[in-house]
N, C-alpha and C positions, 0 to 999 in steps of 0.2 A: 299111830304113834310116830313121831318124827324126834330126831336127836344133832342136837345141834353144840356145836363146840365155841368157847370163848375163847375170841383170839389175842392170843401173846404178840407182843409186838420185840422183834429180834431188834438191837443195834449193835451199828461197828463198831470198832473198835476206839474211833474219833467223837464216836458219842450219839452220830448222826443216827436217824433212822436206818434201818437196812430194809429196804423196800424187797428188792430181789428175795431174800430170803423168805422175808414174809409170803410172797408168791409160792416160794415151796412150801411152806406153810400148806398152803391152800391146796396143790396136787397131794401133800399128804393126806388132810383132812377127806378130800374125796376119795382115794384110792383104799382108807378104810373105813368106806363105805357107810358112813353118816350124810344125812339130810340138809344140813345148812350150818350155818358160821355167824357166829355174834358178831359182827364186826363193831370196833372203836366202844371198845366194854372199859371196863375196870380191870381185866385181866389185861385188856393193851394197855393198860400204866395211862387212861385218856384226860387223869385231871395232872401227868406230868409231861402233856404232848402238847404243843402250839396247834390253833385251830390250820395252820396250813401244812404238819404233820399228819391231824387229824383225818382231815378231808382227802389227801394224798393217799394214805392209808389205803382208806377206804375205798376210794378209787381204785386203787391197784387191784384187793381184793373183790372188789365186786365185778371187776374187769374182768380179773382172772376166772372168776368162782362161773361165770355166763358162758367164758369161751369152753369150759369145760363141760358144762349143762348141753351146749348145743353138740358140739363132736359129740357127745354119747346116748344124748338124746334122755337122760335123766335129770330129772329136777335137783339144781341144788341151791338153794335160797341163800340169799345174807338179808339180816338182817341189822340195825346199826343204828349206835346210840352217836353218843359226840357233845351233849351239851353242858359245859358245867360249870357255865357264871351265872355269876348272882344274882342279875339284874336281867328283866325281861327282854331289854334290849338286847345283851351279849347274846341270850339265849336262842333267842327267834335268829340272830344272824348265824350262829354256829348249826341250829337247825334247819333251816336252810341251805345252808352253805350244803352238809350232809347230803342230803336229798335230792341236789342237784348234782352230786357227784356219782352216785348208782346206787339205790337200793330197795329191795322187794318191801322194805317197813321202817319206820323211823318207829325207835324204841326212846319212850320217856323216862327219864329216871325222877323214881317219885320223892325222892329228897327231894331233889332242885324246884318242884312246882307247890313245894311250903318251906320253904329254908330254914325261918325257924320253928317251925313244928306248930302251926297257929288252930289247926284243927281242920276240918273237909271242906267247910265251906272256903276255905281259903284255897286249899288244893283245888277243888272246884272250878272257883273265880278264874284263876290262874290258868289251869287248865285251858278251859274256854278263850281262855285272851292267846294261850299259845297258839291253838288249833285255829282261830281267826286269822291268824299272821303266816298259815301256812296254806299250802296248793291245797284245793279242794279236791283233790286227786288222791290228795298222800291215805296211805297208809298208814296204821300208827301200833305201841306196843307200850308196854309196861315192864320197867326192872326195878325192881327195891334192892339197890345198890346200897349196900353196907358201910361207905365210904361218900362224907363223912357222917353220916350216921344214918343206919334204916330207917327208913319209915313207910312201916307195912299200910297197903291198903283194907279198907274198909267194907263192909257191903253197902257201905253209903256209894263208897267211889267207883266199886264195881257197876253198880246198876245206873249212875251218870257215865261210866264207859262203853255201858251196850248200848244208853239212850243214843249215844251220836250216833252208833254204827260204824265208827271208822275205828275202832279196835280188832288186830288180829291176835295178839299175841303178847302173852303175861310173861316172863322170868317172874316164878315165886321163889323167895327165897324166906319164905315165913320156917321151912323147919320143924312143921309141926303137921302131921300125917290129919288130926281131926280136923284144923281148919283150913287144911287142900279141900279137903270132902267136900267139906262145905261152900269152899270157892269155886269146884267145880258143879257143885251142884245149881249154884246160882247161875252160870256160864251154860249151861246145860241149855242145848237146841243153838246155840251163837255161832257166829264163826271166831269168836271171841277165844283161842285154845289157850290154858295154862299150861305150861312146861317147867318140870318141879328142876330148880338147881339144887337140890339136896339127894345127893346117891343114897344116901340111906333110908331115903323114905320112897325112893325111887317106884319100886313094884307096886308098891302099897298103891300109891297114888296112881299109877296106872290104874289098878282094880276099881278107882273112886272115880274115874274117868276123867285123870290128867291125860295130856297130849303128848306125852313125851320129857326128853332129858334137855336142859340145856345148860351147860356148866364148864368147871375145870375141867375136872378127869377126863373128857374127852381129849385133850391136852399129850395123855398121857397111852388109854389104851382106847382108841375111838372105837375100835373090831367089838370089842365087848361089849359096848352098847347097840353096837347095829346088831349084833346077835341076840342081846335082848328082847330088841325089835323082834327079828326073826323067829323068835321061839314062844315070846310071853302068851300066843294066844294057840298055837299047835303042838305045844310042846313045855307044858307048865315048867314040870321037872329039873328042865335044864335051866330055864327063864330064873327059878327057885337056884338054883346053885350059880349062876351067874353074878346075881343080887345078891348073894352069901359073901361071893368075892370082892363086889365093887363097892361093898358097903365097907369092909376091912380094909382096901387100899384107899377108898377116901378119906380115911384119918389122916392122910400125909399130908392132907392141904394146909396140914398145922406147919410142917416146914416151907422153909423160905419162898415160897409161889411170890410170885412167877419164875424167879430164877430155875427153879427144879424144876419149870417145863421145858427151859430153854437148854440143862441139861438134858432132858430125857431126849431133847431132838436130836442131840447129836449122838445119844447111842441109835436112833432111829436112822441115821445117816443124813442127817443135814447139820453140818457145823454151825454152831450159833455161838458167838459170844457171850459169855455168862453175867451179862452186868443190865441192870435193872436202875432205873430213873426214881422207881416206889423203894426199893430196900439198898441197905450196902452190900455192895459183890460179897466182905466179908464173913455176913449172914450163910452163907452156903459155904459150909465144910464137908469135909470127909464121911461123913456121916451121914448128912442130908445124901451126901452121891452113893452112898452104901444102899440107902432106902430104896433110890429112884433103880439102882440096878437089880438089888433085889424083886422089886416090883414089875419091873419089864422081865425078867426071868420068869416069873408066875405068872402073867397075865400071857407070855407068850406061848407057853406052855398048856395053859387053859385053851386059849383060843386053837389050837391044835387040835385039839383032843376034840374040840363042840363045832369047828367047822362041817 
């Protein structure tokens, strides 16, 4: 099981990226104790960042994420999307660009290789014209990014993804415990691993032989998911009241995300300015911050108690 966090992308106060911080970003993510980092997702706001945002990004974090892997001698992956024009040409240069800056996988997002939803053989087509235009080296993944519209894969798509071989790693964000099963059943024997972004179907889909978490709420209490980890195969019990909690604190993703990650950092101790490029600052009230402290209150309090 591996659990992997989307990364928020902090800015200053002028608007610019805050790269620095992001960094801290990344010593937070590792220090509670999760496996790798989405990099340039949908949570880093990537279709309101310029591709030399993007790829900077990324950079940093993939920078950072190695120099940390090697002093400790633990594995900690990024993985990292980036591309979101319209046009095959934008695309192949933005993926690119991506992949020569640092990363363990280039994650496709399945919107962008059918735009207007034409059906599999056109994902397909598309597909193959990307994967042509890239190093025959790369590594590659799948996210069904919800922005601007999902578009779930197939078992059509799934079985042209294991044909090439150069699939590691799904983001499912279908939200629907039966047909995980079934995508992991198809996956089943690959190096192909699904990672459910849905907390609430979380365990479940571990049992149906998902790979792991890769989502917001790590965002928020990452400990709880590595304990997860930790526990779901010696220690049902707890694995079970874990998944009891992170199924009721991921209802928040209903308020203002990503801002209410970029607060949760700073009760975590890293200052982040609260302003987002996806929403207005003024989406986050008093309320939303009532939520986020209440929630860091319980989750810290849990994590306590199950270390």
């Amino acid at each position: 099981m591996e659990i992997f966090t989307t990364m928020i992308t902090p800015f200053k106060k002028d608007g610019g990226v805050d790269y620095e911080t992001a960094e801290k970003y990344v010593d937070w993510y590792f220090e509670n104790g999760i496996d790798g980092i989405f990099a340039v997702c949908q949570s880093s706001e990537i279709f309101f960042l310029s591709l030399e945002e993007r790829v900077e990004l990324n950079r940093r974090v993939y920078k950072r994420a190695k120099e940390l892997e090697k002093a400790s001698g633990r594995k900690f992956t990024v993985v990292s999307s980036g591309h979101v024009g319209n046009t095959f040409e934008e695309q192949t240069k933005e993926l690119n660009a991506i992949w020569d800056s640092g990363t363990d996988a280039l994650i496709l997002i399945t919107n962008r290789l059918d735009i207007n939803n034409e059906g599999d053989d056109v994902w397909i087509d598309n597909c193959r014209r990307i994967i042509a235009s890239l190093p025959d080296d790369v590594k590659l993944g799948l996210y069904e990014c919800p922005y601007p519209y999902k578009r779930l894969v197939t078992p059509k798509i799934l079985d042209f993804c294991l044909e090439t071989g150069k699939f590691y790693y799904m983001k499912d964000t279908c939200c629907d415990a039966g047909v995980i099963a079934e995508r992991c059943k198809q996956l089943e024997g690959s190096h192909f691993k699904l990672l459910n972004a849905n907390c609430q179907t979380l365990l479940e889909s571990i049992k149906s032989g998902g790979k792991g978490y890769c989502g917001v709420m790590c965002n928020f209490h990452p400990k709880l998911y590595a304990l997860l980890n930790k526990y779901y195969e010696t220690e049902p019990e707890k694995a079970e009241l874990i998944q009891s909690f992170i199924c009721a604190f991921g209802f928040t993703e209903a308020l203002p995300y990503p801002i209410t990650a970029k607060y949760h950092m700073g009760l975590c101790g890293i200052p982040t300015e609260l302003t987002a490029r996806c929403r207005h600052s003024g989406d986050f009230n008093e309320y939303a911050a009532s939520c986020m402290r209440q929630m860091k209150s319980a989750s810290d309090y849990l994590e306590g108690i199950l270390k």
